[in-house]
N, CA, C and O atoms as a Tripos MOL2 file, in Angstrom:
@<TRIPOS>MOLECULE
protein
  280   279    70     0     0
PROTEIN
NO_CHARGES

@<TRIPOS>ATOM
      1 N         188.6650  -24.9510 -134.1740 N.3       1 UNK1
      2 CA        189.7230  -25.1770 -133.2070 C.3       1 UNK1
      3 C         189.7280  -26.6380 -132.8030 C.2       1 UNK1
      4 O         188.7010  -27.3150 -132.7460 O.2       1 UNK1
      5 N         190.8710  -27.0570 -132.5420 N.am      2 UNK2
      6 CA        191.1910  -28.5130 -131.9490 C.3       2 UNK2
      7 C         191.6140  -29.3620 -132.8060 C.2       2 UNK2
      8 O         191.8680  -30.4950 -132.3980 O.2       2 UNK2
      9 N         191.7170  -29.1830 -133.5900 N.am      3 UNK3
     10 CA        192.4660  -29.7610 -134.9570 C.3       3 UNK3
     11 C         194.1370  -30.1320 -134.2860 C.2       3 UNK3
     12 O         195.1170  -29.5030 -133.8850 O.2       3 UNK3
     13 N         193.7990  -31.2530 -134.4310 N.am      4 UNK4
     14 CA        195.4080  -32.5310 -133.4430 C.3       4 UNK4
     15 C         196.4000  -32.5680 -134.4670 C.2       4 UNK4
     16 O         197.5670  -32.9170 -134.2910 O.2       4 UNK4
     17 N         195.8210  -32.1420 -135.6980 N.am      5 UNK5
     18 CA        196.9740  -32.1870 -137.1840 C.3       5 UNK5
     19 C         197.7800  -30.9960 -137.2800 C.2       5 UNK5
     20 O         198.4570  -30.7650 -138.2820 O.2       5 UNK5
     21 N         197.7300  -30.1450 -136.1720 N.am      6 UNK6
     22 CA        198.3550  -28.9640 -136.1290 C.3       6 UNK6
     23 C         199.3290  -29.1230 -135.1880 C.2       6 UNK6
     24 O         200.4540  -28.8260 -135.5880 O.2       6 UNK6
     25 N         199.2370  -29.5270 -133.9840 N.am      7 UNK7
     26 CA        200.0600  -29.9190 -133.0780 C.3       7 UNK7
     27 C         200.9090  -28.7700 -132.4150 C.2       7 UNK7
     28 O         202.1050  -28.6230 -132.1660 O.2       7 UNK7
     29 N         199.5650  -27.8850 -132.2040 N.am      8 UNK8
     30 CA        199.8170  -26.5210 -131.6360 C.3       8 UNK8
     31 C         198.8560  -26.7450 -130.2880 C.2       8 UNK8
     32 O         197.7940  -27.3690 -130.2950 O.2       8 UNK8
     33 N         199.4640  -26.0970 -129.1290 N.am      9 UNK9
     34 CA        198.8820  -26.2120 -127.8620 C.3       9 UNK9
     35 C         197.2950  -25.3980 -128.4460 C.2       9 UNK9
     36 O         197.1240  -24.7840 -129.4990 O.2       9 UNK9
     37 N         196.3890  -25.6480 -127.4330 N.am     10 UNK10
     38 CA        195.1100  -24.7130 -127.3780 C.3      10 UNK10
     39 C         195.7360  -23.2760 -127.2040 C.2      10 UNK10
     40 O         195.3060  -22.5300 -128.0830 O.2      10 UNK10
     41 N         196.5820  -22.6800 -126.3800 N.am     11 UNK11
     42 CA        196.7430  -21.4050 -126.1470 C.3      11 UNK11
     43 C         197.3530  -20.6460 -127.4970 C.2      11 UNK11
     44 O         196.8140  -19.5840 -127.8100 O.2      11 UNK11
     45 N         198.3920  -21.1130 -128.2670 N.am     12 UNK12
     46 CA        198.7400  -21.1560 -129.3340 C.3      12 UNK12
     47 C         197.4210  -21.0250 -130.6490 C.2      12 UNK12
     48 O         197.3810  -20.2590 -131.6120 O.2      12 UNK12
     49 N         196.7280  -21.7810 -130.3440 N.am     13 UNK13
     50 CA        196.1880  -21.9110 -131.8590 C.3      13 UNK13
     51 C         195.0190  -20.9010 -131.2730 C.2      13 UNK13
     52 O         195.0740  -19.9980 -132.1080 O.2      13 UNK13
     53 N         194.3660  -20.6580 -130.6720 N.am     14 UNK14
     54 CA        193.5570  -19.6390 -130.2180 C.3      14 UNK14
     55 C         194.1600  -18.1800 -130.5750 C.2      14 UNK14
     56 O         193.4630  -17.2300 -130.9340 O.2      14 UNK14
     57 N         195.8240  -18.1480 -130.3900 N.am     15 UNK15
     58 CA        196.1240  -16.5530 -130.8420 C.3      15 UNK15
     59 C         196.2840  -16.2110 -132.2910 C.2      15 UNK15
     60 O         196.3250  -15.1660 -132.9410 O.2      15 UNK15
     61 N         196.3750  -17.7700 -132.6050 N.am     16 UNK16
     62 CA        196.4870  -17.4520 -134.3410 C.3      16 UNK16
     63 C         194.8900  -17.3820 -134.9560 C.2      16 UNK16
     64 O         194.6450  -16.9540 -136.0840 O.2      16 UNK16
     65 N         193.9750  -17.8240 -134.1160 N.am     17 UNK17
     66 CA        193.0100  -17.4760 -134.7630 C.3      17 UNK17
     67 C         192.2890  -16.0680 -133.9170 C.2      17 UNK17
     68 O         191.3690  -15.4740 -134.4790 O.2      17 UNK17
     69 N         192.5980  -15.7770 -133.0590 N.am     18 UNK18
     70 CA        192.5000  -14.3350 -132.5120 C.3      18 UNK18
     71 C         193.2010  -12.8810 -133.3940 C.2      18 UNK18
     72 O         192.7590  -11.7320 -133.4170 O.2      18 UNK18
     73 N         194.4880  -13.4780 -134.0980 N.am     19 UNK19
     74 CA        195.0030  -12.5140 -134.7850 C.3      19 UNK19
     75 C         194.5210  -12.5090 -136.0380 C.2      19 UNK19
     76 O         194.1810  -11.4310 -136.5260 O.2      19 UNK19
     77 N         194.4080  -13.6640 -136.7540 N.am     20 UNK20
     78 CA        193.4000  -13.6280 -137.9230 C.3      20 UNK20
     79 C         192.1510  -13.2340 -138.1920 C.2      20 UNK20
     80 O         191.7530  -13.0080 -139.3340 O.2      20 UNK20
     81 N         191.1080  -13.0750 -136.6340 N.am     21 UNK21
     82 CA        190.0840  -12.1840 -136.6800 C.3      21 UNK21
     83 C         190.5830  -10.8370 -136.7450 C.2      21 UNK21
     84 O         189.9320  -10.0490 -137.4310 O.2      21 UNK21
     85 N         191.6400  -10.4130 -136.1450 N.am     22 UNK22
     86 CA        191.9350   -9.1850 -136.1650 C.3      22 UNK22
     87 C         192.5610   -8.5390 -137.6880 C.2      22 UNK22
     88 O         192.0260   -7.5320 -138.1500 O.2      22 UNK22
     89 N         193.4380   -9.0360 -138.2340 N.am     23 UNK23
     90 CA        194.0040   -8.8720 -139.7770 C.3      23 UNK23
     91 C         192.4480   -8.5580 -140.3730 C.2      23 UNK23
     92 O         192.0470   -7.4250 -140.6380 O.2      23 UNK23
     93 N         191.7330   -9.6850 -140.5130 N.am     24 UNK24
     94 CA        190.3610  -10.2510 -140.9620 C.3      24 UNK24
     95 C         189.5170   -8.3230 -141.2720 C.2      24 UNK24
     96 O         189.2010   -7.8290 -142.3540 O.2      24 UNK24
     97 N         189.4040   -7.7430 -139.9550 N.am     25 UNK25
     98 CA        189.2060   -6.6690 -140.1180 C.3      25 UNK25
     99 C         189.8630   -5.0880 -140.4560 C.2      25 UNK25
    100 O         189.3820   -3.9540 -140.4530 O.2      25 UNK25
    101 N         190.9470   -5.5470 -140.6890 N.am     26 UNK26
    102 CA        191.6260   -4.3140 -141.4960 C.3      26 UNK26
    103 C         191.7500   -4.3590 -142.8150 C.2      26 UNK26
    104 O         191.8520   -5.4030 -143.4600 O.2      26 UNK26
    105 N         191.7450   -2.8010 -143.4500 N.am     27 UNK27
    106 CA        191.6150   -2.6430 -144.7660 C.3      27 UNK27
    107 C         193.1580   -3.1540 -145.1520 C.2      27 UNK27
    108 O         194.0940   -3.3590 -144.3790 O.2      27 UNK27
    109 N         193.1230   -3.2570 -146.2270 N.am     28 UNK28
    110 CA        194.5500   -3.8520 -147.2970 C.3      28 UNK28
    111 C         195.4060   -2.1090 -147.0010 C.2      28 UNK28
    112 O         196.5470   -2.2700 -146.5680 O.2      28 UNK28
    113 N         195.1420   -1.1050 -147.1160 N.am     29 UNK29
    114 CA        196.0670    0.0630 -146.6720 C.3      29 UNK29
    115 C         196.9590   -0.1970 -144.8310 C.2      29 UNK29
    116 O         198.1020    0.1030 -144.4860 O.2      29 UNK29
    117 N         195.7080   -0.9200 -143.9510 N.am     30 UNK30
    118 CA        195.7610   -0.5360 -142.6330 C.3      30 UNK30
    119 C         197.1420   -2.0720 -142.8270 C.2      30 UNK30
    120 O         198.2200   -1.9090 -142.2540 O.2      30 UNK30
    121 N         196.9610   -3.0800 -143.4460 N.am     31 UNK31
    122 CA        197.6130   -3.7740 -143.2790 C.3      31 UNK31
    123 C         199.1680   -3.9290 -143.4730 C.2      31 UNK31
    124 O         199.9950   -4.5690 -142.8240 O.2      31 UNK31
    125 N         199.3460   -2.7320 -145.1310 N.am     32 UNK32
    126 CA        200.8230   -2.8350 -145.4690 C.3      32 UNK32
    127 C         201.1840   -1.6790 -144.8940 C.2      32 UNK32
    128 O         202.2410   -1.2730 -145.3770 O.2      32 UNK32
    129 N         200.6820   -0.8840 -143.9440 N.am     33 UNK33
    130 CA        201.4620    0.0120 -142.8020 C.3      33 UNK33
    131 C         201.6630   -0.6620 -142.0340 C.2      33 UNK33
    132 O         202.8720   -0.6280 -141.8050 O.2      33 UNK33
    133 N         201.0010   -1.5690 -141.2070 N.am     34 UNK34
    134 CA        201.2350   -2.3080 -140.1000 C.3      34 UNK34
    135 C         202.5820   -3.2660 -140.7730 C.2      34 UNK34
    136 O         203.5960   -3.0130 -140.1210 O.2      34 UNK34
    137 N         202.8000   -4.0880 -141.6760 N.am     35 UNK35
    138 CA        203.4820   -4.7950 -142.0540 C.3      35 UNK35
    139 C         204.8170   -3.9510 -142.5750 C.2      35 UNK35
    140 O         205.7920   -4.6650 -142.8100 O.2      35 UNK35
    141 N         204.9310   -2.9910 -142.7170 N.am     36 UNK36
    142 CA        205.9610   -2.1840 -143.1620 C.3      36 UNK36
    143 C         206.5240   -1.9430 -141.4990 C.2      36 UNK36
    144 O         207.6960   -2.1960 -141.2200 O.2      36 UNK36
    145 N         205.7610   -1.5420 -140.6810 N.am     37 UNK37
    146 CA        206.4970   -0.8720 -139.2190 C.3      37 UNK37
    147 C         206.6310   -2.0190 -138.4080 C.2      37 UNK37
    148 O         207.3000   -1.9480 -137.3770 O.2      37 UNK37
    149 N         205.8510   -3.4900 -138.8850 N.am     38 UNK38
    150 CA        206.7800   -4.5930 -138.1120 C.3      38 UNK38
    151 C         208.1210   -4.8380 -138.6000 C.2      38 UNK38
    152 O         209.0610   -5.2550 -137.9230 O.2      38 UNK38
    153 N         208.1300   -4.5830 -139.6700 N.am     39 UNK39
    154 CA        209.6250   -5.2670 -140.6400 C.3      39 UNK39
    155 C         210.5700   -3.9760 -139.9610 C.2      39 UNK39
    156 O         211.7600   -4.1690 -139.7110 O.2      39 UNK39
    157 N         209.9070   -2.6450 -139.6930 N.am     40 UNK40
    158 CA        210.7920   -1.5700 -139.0480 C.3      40 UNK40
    159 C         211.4970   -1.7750 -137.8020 C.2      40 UNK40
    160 O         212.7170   -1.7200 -137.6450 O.2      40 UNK40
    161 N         210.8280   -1.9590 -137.1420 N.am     41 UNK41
    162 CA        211.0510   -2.6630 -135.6890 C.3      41 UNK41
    163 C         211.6310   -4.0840 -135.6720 C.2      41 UNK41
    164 O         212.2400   -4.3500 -134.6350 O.2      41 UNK41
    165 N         211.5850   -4.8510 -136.4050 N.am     42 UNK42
    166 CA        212.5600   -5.8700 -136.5440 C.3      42 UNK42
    167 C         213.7170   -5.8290 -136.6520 C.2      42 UNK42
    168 O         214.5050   -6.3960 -135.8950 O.2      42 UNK42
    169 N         214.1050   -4.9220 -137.9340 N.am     43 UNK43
    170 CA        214.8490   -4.4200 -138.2330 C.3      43 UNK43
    171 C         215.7860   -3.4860 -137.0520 C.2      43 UNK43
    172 O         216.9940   -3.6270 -137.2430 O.2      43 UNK43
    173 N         215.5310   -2.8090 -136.1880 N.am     44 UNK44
    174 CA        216.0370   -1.8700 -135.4560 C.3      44 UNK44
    175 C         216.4420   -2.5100 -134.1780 C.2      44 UNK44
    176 O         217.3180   -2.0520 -133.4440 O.2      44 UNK44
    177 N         215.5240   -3.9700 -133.8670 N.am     45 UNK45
    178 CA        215.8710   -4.5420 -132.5960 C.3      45 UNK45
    179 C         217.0820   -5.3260 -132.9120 C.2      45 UNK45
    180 O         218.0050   -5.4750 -132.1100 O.2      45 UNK45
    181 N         217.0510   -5.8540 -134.1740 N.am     46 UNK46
    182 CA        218.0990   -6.3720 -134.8250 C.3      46 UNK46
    183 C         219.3810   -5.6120 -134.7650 C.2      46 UNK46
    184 O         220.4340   -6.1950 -134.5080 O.2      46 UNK46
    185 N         219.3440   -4.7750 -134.9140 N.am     47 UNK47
    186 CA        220.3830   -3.5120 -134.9800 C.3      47 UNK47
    187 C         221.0020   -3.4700 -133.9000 C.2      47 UNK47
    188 O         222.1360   -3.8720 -133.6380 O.2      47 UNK47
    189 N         219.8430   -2.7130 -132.9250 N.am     48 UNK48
    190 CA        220.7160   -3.0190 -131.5630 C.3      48 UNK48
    191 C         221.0860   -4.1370 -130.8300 C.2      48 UNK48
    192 O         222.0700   -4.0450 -130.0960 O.2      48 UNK48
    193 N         220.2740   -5.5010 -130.9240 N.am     49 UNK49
    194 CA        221.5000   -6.6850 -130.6160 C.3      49 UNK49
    195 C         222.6680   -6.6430 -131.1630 C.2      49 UNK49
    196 O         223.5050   -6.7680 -130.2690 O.2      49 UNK49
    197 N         223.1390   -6.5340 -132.1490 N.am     50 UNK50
    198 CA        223.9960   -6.6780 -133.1140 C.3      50 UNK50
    199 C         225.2340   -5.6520 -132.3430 C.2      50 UNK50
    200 O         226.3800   -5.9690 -132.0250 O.2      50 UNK50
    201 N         224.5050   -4.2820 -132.1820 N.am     51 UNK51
    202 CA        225.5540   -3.0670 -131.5390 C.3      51 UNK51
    203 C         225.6610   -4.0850 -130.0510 C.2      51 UNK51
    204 O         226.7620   -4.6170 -129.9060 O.2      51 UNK51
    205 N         224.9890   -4.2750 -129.3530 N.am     52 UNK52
    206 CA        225.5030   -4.9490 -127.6270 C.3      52 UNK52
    207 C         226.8860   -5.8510 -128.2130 C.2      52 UNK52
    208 O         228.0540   -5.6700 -127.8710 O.2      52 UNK52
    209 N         226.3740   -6.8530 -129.1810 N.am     53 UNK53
    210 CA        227.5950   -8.0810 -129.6230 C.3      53 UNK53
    211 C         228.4110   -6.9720 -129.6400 C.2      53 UNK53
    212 O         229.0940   -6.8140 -128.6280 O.2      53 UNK53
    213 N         228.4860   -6.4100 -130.2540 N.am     54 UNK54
    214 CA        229.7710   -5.3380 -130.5500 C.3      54 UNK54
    215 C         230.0600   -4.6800 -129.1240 C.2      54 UNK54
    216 O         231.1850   -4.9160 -128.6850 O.2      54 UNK54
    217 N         229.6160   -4.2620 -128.7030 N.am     55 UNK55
    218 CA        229.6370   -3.5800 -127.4280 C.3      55 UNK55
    219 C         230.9710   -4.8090 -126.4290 C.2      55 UNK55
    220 O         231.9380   -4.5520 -125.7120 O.2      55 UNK55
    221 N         230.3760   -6.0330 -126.8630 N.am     56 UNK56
    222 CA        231.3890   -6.9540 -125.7500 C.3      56 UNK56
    223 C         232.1100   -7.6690 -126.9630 C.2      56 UNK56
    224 O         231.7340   -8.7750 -127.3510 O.2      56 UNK56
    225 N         233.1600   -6.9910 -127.5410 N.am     57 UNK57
    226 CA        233.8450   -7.5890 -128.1850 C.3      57 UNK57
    227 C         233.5150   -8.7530 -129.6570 C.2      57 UNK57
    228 O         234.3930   -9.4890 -130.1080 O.2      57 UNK57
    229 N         232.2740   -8.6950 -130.1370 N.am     58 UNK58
    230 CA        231.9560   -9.7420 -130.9080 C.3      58 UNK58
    231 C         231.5490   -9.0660 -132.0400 C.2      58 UNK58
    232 O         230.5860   -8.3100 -131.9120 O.2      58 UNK58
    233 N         232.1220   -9.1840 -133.2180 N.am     59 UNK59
    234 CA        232.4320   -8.5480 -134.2360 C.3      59 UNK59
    235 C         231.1360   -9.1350 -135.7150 C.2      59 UNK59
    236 O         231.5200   -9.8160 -136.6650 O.2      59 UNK59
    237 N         229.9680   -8.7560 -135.5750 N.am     60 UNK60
    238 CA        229.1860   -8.9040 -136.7280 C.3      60 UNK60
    239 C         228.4640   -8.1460 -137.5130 C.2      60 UNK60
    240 O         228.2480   -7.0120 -137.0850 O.2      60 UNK60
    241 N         227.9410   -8.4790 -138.7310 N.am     61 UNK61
    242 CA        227.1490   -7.1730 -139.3090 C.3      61 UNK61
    243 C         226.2840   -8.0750 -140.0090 C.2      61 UNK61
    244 O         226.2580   -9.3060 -139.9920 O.2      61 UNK61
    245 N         225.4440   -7.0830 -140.7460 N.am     62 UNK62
    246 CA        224.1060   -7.6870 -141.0350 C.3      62 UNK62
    247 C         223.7670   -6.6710 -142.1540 C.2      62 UNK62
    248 O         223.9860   -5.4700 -142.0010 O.2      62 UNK62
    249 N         223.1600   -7.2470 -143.4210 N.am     63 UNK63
    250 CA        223.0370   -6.4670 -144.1100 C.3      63 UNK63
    251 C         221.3660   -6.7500 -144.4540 C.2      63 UNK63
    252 O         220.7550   -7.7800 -144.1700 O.2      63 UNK63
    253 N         220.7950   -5.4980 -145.1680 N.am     64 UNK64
    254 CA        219.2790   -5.7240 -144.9190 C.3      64 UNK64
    255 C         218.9390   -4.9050 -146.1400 C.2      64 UNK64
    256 O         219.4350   -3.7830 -146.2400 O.2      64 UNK64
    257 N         218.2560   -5.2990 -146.9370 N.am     65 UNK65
    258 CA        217.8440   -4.7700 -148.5520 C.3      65 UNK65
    259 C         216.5240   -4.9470 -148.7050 C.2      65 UNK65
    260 O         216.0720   -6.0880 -148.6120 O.2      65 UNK65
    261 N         215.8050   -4.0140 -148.9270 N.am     66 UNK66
    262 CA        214.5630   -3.8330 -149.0590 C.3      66 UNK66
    263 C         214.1350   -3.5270 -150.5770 C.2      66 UNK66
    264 O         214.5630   -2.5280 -151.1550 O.2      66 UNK66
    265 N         213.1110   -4.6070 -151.2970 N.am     67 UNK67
    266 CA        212.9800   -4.1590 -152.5500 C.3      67 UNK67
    267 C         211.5520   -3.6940 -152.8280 C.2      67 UNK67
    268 O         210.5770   -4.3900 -152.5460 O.2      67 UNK67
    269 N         211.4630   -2.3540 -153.4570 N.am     68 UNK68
    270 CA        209.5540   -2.1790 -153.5980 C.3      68 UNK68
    271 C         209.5640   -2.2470 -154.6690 C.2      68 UNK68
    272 O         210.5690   -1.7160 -155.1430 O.2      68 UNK68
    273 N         208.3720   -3.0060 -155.9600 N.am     69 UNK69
    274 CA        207.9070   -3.3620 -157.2130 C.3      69 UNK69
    275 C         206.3730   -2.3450 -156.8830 C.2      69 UNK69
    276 O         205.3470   -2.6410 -157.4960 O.2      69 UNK69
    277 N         206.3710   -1.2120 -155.9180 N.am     70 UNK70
    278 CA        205.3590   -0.0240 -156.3530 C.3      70 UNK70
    279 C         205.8650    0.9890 -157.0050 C.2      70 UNK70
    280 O         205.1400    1.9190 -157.3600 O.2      70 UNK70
@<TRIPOS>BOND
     1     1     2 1
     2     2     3 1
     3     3     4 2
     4     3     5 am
     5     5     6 1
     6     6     7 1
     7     7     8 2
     8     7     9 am
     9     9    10 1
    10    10    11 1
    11    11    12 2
    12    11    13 am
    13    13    14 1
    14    14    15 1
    15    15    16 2
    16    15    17 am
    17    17    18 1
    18    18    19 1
    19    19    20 2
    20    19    21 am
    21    21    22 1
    22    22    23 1
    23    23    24 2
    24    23    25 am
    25    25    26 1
    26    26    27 1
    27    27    28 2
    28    27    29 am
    29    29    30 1
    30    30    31 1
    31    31    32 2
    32    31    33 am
    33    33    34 1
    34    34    35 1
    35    35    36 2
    36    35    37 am
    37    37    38 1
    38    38    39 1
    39    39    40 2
    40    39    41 am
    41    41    42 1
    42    42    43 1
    43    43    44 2
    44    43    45 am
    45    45    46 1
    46    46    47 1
    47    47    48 2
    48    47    49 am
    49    49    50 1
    50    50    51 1
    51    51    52 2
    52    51    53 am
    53    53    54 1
    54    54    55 1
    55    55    56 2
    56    55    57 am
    57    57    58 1
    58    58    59 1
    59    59    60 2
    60    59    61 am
    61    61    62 1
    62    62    63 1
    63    63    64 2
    64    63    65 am
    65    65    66 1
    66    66    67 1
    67    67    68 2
    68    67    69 am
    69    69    70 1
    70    70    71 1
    71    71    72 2
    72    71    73 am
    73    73    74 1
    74    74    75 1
    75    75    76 2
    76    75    77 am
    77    77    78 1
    78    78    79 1
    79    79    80 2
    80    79    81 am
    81    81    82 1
    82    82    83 1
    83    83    84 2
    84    83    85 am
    85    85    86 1
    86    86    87 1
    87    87    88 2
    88    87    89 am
    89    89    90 1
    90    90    91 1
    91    91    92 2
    92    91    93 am
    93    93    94 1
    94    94    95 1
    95    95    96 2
    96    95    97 am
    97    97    98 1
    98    98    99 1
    99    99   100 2
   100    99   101 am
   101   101   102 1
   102   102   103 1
   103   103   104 2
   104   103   105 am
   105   105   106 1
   106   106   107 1
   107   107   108 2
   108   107   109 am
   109   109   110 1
   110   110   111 1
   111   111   112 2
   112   111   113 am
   113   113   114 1
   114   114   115 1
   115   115   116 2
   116   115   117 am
   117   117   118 1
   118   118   119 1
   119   119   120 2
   120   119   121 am
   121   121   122 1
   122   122   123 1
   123   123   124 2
   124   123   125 am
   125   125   126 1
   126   126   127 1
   127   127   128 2
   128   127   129 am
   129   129   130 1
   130   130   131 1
   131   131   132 2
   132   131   133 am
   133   133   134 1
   134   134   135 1
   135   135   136 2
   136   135   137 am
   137   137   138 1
   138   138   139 1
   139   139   140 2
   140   139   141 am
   141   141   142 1
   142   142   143 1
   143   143   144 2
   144   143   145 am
   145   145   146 1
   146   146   147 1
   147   147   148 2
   148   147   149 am
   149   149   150 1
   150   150   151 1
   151   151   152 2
   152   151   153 am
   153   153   154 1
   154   154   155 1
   155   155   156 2
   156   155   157 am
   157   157   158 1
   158   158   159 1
   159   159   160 2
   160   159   161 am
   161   161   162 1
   162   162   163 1
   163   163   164 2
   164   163   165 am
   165   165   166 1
   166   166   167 1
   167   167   168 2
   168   167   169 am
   169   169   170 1
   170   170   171 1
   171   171   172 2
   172   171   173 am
   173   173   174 1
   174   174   175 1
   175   175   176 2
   176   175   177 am
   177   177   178 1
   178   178   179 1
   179   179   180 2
   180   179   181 am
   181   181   182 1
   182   182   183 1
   183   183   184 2
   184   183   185 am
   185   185   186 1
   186   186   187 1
   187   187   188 2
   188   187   189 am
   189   189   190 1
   190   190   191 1
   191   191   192 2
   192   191   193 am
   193   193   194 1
   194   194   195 1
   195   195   196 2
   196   195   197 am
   197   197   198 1
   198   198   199 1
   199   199   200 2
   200   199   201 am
   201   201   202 1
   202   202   203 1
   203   203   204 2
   204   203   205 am
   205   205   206 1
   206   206   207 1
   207   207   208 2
   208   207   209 am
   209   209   210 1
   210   210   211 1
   211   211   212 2
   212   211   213 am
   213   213   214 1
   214   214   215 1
   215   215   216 2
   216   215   217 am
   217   217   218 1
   218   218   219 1
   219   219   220 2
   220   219   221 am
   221   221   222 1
   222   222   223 1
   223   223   224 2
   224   223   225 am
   225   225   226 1
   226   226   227 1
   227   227   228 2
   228   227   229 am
   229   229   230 1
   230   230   231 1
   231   231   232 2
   232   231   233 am
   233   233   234 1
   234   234   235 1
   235   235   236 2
   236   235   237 am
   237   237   238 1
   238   238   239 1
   239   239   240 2
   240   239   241 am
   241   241   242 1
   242   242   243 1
   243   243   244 2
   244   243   245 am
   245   245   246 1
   246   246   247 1
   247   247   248 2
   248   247   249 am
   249   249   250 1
   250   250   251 1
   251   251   252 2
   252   251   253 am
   253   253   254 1
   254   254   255 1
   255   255   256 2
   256   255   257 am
   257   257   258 1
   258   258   259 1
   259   259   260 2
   260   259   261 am
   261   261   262 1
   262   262   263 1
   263   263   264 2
   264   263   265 am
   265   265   266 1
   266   266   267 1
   267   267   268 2
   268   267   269 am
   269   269   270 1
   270   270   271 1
   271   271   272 2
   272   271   273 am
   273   273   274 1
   274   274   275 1
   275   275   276 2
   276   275   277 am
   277   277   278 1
   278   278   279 1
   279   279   280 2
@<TRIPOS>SUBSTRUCTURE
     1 UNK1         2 RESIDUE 1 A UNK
     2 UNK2         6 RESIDUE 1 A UNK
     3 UNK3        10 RESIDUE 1 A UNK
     4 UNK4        14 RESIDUE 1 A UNK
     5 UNK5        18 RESIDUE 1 A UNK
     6 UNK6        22 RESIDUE 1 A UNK
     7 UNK7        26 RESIDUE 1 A UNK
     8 UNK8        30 RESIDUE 1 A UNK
     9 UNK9        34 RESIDUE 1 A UNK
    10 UNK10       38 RESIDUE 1 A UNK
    11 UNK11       42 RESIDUE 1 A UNK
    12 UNK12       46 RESIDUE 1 A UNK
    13 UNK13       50 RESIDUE 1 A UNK
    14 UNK14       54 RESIDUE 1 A UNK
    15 UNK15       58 RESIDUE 1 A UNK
    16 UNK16       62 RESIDUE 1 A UNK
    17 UNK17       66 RESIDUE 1 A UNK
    18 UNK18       70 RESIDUE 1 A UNK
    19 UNK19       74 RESIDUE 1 A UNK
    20 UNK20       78 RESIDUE 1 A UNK
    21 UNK21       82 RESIDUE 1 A UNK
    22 UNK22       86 RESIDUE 1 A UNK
    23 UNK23       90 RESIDUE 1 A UNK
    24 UNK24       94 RESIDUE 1 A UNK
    25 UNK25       98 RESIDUE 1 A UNK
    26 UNK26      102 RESIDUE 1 A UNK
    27 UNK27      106 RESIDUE 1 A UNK
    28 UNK28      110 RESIDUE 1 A UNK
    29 UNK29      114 RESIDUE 1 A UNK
    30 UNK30      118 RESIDUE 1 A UNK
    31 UNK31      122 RESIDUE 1 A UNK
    32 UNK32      126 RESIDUE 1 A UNK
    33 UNK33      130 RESIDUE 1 A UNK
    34 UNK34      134 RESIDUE 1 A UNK
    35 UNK35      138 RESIDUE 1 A UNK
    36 UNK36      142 RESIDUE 1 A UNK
    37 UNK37      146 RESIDUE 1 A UNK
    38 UNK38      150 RESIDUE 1 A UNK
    39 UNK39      154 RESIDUE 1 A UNK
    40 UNK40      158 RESIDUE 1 A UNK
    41 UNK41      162 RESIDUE 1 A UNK
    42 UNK42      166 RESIDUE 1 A UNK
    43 UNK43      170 RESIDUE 1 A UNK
    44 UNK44      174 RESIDUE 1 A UNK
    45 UNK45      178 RESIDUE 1 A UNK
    46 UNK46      182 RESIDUE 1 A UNK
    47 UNK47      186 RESIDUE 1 A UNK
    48 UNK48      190 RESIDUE 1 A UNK
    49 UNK49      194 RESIDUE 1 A UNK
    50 UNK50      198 RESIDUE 1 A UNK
    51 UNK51      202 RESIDUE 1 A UNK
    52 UNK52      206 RESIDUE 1 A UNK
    53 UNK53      210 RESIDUE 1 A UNK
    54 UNK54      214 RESIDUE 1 A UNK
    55 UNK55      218 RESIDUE 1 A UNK
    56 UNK56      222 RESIDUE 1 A UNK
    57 UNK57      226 RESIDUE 1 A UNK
    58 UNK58      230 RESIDUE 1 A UNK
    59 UNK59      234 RESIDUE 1 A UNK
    60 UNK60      238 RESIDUE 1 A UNK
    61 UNK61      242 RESIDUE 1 A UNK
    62 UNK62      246 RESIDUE 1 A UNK
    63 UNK63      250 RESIDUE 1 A UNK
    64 UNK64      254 RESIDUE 1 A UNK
    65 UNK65      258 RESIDUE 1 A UNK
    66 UNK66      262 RESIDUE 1 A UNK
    67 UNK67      266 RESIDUE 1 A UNK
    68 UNK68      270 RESIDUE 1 A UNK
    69 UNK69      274 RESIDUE 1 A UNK
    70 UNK70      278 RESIDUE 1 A UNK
């Protein structure tokens, strides 16, 4: 930590290396569930901003394609 070539506050670079201990200890299964239900939830918060715009008159869409090579 403290590395000035990053030019990330202390509070900042402490969570990236707080979350990297944490990744650090999950199995490769625990990880592409977790990474599948963030992209889910992205996806869905996305959604509903998108419905509010609509809700007050503002007309957009969003299209979202998911490709699996399993």
């Amino acid at each position: 930590m403290g590395d000035s070539s990053t030019n990330l506050s202390a509070d900042n670079e402490f969570s990236i290396h707080a979350a990297a201990y944490a990744v650090k200890r999950l199995s490769r299964d625990e990880l592409e569930e977790n990474f599948v239900d963030m992209l889910h939830q992205k996806f869905v918060e996305r959604q509903i901003f998108l419905q509010i715009l609509k809700d007050h008159g503002i007309d957009a869409d969003l299209s979202y394609s998911f490709a699996s090579n399993i």
